[in-house]
C-alpha positions in Angstrom: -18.5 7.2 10.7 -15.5 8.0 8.4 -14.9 5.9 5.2 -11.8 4.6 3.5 -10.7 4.5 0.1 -7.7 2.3 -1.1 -5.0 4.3 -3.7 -3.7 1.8 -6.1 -0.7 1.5 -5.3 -1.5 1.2 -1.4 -3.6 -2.1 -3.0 -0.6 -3.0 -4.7 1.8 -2.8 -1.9 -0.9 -4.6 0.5 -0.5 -7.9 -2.5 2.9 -7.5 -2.0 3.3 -7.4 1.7 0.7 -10.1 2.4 2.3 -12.7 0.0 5.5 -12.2 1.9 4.0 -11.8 5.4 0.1 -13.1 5.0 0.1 -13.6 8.5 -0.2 -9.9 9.1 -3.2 -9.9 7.2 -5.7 -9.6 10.9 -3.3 -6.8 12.2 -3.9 -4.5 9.2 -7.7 -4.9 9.0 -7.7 -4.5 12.6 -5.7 -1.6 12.1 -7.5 -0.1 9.8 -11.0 -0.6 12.1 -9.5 1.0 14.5 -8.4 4.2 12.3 -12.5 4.3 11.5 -14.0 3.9 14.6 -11.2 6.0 16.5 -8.6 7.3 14.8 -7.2 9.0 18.3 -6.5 5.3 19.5 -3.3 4.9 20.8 -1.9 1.9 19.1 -2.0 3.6 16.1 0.4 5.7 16.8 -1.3 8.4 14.0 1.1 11.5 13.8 1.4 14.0 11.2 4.5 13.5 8.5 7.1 16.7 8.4 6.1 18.8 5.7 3.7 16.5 4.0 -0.4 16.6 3.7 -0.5 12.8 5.4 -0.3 11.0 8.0 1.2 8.0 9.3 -0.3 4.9 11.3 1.2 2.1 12.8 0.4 -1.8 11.9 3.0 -3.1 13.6 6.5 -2.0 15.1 8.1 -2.7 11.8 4.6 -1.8 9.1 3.4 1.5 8.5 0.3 2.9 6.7 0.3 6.6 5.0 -2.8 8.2 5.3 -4.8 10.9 4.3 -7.8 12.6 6.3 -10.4 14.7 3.9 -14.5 15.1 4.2 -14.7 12.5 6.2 -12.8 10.0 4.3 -9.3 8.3 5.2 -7.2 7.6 1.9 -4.5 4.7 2.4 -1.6 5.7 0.4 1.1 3.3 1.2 2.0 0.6 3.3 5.3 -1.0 4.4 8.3 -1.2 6.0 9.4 2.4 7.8 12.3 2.7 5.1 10.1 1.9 2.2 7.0 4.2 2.7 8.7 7.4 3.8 
């Protein structure tokens, strides 16, 4: 099973969203389970960012993560609105 390793400023975002939205708080850890144990699934909506080394997931319609896949290890570089994290 793949781990995941937080960036700093994906933690930092993640305090900012949460004290704004903290009700999306189940959706991103259940987000973020799902990238683990099947990272294929389809409500993550995982596709590859033009001309960048990550990846994108989907939270909600409106919260994305940026990701990055290597040995085995998913780094969470970013989350936020669409506008914000691309």
């Amino acid at each position: 099973m793949s781990k995941v390793v937080f960036s700093r400023r994906f933690e930092r975002e993640l305090r900012q969203l949460l004290r704004r939205q903290h009700q999306l708080r189940p959706s991103i850890e259940k987000t973020i389970q799902k990238l683990l144990c099947n990272p294929q699934h389809p409500s993550l909506r995982l596709h590859k960012l033009n001309g960048d080394l990550g990846w994108s997931i989907s939270v909600t319609m409106a919260i994305r993560i940026i990701v990055y896949f290597e040995n085995d290890t998913w780094f969470l570089l970013r989350i936020g609105n669409h506008d914000a994290v691309y």
